[in-house]
C-alpha positions in Angstrom: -52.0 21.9 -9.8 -54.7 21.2 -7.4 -53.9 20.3 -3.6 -54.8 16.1 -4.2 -52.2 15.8 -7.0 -49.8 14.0 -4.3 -52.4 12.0 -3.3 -52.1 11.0 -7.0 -48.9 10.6 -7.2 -48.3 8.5 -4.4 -51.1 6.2 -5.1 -49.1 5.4 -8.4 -46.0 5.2 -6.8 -47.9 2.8 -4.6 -48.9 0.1 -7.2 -45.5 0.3 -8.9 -43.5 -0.7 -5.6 -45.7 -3.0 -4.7 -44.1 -5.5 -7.2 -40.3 -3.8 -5.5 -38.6 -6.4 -2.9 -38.0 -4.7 -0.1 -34.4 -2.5 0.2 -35.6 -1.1 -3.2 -34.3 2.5 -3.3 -37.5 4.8 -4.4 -37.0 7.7 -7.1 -35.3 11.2 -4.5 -37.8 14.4 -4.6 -35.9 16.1 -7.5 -37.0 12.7 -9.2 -40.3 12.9 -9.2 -40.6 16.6 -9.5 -39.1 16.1 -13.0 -40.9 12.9 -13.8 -44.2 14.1 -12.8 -43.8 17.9 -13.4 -44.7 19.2 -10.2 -42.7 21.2 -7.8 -40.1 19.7 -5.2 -43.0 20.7 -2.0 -45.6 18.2 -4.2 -43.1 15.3 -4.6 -42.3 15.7 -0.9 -45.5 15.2 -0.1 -46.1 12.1 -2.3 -42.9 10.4 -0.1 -44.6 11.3 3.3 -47.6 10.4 2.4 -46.3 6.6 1.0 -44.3 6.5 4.4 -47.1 7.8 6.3 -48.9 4.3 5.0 -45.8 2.5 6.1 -45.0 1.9 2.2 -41.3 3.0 2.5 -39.0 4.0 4.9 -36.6 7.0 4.6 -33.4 7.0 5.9 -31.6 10.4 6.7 -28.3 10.5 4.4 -29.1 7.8 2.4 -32.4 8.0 0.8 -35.8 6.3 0.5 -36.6 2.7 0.0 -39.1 0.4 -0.2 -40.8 -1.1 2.9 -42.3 -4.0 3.9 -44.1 -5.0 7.4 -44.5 -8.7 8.1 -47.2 -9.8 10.8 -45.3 -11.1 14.0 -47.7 -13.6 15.3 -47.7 -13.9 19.0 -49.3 -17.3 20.1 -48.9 -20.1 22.6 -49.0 -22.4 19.7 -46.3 -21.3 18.2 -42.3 -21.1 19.0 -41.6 -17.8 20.9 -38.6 -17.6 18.9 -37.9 -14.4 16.6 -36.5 -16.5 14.1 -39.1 -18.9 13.8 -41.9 -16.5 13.6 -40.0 -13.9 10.9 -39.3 -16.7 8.4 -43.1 -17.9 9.0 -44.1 -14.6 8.1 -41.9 -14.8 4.7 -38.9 -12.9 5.6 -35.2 -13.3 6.3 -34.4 -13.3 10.4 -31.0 -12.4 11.7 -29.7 -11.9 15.3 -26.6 -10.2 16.6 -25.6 -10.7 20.2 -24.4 -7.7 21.3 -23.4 -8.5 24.6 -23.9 -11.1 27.5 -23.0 -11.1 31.1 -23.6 -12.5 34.5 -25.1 -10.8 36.9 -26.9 -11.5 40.1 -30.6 -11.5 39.9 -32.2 -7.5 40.7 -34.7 -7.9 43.0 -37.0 -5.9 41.1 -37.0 -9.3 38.3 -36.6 -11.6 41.0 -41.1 -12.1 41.3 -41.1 -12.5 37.8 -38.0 -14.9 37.3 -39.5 -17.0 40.4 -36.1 -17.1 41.6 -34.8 -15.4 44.7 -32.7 -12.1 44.4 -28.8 -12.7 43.7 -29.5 -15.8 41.6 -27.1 -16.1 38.7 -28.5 -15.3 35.3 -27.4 -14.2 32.0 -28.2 -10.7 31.2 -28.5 -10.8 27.2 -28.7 -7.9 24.7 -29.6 -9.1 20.9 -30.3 -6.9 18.0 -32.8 -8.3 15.8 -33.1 -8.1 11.9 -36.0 -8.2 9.3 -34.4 -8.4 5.5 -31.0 -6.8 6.7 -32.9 -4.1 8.9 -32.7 -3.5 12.2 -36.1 -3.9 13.4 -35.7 -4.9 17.2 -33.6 -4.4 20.5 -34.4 -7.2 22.9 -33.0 -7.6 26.6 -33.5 -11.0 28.1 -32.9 -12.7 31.3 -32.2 -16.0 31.5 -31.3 -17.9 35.1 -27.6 -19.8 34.3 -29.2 -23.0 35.7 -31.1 -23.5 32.5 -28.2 -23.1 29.8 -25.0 -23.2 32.6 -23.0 -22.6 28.6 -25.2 -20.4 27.3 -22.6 -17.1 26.8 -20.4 -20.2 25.0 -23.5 -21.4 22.7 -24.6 -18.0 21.4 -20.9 -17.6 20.0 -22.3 -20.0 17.1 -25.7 -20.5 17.3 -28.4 -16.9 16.7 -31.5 -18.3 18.3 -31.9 -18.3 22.2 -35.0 -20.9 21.6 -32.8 -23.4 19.8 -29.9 -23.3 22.7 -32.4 -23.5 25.7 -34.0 -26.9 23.3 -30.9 -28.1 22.6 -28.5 -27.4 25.8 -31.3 -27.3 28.1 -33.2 -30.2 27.2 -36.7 -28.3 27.6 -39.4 -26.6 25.4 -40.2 -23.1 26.1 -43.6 -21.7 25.2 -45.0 -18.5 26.0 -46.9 -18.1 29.5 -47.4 -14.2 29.4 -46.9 -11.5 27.0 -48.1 -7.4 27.0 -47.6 -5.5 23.5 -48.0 -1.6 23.8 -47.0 1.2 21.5 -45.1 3.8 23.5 -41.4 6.3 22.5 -38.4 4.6 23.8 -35.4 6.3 25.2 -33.1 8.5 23.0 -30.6 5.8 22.9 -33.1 3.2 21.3 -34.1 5.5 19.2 -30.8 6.4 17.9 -30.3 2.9 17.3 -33.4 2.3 15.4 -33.2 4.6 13.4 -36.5 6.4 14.0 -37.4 9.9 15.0 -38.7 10.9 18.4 -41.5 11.6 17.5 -42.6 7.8 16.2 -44.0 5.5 18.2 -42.5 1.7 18.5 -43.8 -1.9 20.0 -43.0 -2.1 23.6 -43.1 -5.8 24.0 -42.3 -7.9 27.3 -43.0 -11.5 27.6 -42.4 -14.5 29.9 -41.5 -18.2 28.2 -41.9 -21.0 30.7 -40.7 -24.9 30.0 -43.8 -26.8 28.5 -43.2 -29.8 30.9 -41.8 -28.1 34.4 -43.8 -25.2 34.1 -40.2 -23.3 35.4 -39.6 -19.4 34.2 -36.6 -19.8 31.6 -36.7 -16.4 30.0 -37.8 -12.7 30.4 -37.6 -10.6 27.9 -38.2 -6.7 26.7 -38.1 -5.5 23.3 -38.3 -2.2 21.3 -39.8 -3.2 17.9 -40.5 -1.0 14.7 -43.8 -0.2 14.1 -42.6 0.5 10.3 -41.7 -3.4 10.3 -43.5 -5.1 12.6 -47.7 -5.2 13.0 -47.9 -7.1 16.4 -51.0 -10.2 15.5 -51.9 -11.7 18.8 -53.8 -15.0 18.3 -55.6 -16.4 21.4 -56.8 -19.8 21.1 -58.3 -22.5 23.1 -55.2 -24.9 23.8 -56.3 -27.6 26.9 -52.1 -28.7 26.8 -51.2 -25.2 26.7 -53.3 -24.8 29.9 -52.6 -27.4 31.7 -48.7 -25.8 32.3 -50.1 -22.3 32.4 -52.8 -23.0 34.8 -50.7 -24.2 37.3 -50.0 -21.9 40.3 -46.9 -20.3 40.5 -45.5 -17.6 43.0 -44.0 -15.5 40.3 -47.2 -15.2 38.6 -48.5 -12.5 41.5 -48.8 -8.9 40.0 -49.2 -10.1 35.9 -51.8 -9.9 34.3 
């Protein structure tokens, strides 16, 4: 057997899950040994070398299946809403609220928030989903003044961008954003589902209110790499600029 034969093998494996929705479960290394008559180190290969192209995902205990990563747009002309921007890219969205509490403003988020330290916000932990996988594990700050029922709302509604349009009467776009691969904590990682050694999207943005110009939301989010290629669009958008332009204290120190 000569040393490319997994390269072989995974590039057929390729082109047959590529018509596979995603959650399919991919043959296990005995599998392919048998299938393709090669030894157990050769259909180990093929596997890490389809995951290695972000193909499929393995999952310790359970198995391999197939993977798909959508393009998570980031763009002042669109939403900054996780649902919005998952079902654009042709997948299924889902959120759990994990837990929310309020807490006085740190004054290490008070620049940022452009409120003064002690303020009441809502500290918000979500878990976000791509096709049923956990793909995302978002903090948020959000002042109390903006959606005074917002612990209520999230009860019954997933979205934090349809409450703050509904509740709050305003329409949040995204001032400021900064996208970085880096290894989260152990406990992230645990979560995820990922190994130490992977990277993941570090992603922290500010949304302001389209009319005001007022902070309503920070957030910071851990975001497979394995689901999620991070597309940031930046276009010429004079309406966009006109409530971004605008000075602003909390702006000092972002860039």
């Amino acid at each position: 057997m000569t040393s490319t034969r997994y390269l072989e093998i995974a590039d057929q494996l390729a082109g047959e899950l590529a018509a596979c929705p995603p959650g399919t479960r991919v043959s296990s290394e005995p599998e392919l040994a048998n299938r393709f008559g090669v030894g157990r180190a050769a259909a180990r290969s093929a596997l890490q070398e389809l995951e290695r192209r972000l193909l499929v995902r393995r999952v310790q205990g359970a198995g391999t299946f197939v993977n798909r990563r959508i393009d998570y747009l980031i763009s002042r002309n669109r939403p900054p809403s996780w649902h919005a921007t998952v079902i654009a890219a042709g997948a299924v969205p889902r959120s759990q609220t994990k837990n929310v509490e309020r807490i006085a403003l740190p004054v290490g988020d008070a620049e940022r928030l452009g409120r003064p330290p002690g303020t009441p916000i809502y500290r918000v932990t979500r878990h976000f989903f791509i096709d049923d996988l956990l793909a995302s594990i978002t903090q948020e700050l959000i002042p109390v003044a903006a959606v005074p029922d917002l612990d209520i709302a999230l009860h019954s509604v997933e979205s934090v961008d349809t409450v703050l349009r509904q509740l709050g009467g305003v329409r949040p776009v995204r001032a400021w954003c900064r996208a970085s691969l880096d290894i989260p904590p152990p406990e992230v990682l645990r979560e995820l589902g990922i190994e130490a050694s992977v990277p993941v999207w570090r992603i922290d943005s500010l949304n302001r209110d389209a009319s005001s110009g007022g902070v309503l939301l920070t957030s910071s989010a851990w975001t497979r790499a394995d689901a999620v290629r991070v597309v940031v669009e930046l276009e010429d958008n004079p309406a966009a600029h006109e409530v971004d332009e605008q000075p602003h204290d909390d702006e000092k120190g972002t860039a």
